[in-house]
VOGU-3710 file (C-alpha; in Angstrom, 3 decimals, decimal comma):
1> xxxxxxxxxx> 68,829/-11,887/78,135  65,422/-11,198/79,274  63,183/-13,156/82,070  61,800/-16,222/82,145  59,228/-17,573/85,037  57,160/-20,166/86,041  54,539/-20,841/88,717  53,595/-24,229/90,281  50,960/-24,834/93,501  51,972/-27,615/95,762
11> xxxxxxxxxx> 49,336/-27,684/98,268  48,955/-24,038/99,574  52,134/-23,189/98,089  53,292/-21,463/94,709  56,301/-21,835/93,745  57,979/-19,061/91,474  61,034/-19,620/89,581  62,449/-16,365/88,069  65,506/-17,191/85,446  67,653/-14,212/83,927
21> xxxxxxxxxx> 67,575/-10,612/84,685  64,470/-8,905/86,506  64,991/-5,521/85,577  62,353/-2,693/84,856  61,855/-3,788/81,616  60,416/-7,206/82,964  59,128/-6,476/86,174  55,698/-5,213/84,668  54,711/-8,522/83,659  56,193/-10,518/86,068
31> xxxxxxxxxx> 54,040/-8,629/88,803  51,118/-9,088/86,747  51,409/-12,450/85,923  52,461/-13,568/89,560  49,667/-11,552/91,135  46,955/-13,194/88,266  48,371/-16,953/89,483  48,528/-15,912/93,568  44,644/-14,905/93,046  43,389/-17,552/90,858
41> xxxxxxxxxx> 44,736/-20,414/93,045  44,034/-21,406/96,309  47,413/-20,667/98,391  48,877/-19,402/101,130  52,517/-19,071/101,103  54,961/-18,348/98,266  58,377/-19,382/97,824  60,623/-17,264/95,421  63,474/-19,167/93,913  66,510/-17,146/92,716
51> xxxxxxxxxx> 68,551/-19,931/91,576  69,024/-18,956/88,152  68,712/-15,547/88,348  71,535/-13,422/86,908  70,596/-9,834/87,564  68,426/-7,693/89,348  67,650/-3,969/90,162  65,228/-2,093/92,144  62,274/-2,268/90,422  62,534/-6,158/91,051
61> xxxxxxxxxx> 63,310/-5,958/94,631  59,410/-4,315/94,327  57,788/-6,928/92,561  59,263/-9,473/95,370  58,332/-6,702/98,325  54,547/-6,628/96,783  53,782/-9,773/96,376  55,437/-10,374/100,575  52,816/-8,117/101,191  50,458/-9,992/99,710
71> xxxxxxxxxx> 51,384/-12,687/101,179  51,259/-11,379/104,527  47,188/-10,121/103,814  46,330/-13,813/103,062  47,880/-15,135/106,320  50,931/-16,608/104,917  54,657/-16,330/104,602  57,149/-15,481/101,642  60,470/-18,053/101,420  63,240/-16,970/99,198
81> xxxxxxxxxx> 65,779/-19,909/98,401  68,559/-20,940/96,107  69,475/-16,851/96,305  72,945/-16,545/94,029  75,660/-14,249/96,121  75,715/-10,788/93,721  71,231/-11,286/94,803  71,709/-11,950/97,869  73,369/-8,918/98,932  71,156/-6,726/96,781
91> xxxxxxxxxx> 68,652/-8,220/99,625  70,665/-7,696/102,329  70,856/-4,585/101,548  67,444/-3,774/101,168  66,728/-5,391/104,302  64,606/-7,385/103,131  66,199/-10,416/104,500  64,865/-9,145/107,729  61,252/-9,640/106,620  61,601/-12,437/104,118
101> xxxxxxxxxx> 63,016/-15,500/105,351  66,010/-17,254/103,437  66,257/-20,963/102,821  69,048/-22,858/101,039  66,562/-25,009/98,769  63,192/-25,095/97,631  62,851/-28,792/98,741  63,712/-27,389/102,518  61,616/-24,342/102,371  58,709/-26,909/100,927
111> xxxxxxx> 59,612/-28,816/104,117  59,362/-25,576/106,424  56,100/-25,201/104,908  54,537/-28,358/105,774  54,448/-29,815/102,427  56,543/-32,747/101,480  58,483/-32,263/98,664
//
């Protein structure tokens, strides 16, 4: 099926929406496209949304775990939201839910943020 993304700024915020399966095939140019857009705009936090996301293996729990740390060297915070249930415990068992927080929606995590949705 493949992976499709996009990136939108709201204020200090991009917003990533990953669709399909981030695999090792795809996680190349995800990571380079996501870090190109973190650097050439002017934010601060990032929130990941899973919603539509059908598959994903360890190589993609790196992508998300470099770009948190990223995140963390600019002063900001990672959100994950709209995380389907087979994703969700691939995180939970990374442990990354203990680093990355977890929000039901991107309009709430917007709203955790401080940016009106």
């Amino acid at each position: 099926m493949g992976l499709t993304y996009t990136f939108n700024v709201k204020e200090d915020v991009l917003i990533v929406r990953l669709a399909g399966e981030l695999d090792h095939h795809e996680s190349e140019n995800l990571r380079d496209k996501w870090k190109e857009t973190l650097y050439t705009n002017s934010v601060k936090h990032v929130i990941l949304n899973l919603e539509s996301v059908s598959f994903m293996d360890s190589s993609g729990l790196g992508v998300v775990l470099g770009r948190y740390k990223e995140v963390l060297q600019l002063g900001g915070e990672m959100v994950v939201c709209s995380v389907p249930p087979t994703i969700k415990r691939l995180f939970e068992m990374s442990g990354l839910f203990k680093i990355v927080r977890l929000e039901e929606s991107e309009e709430f995590a917007l709203e955790t943020l401080g940016v009106a949705s």
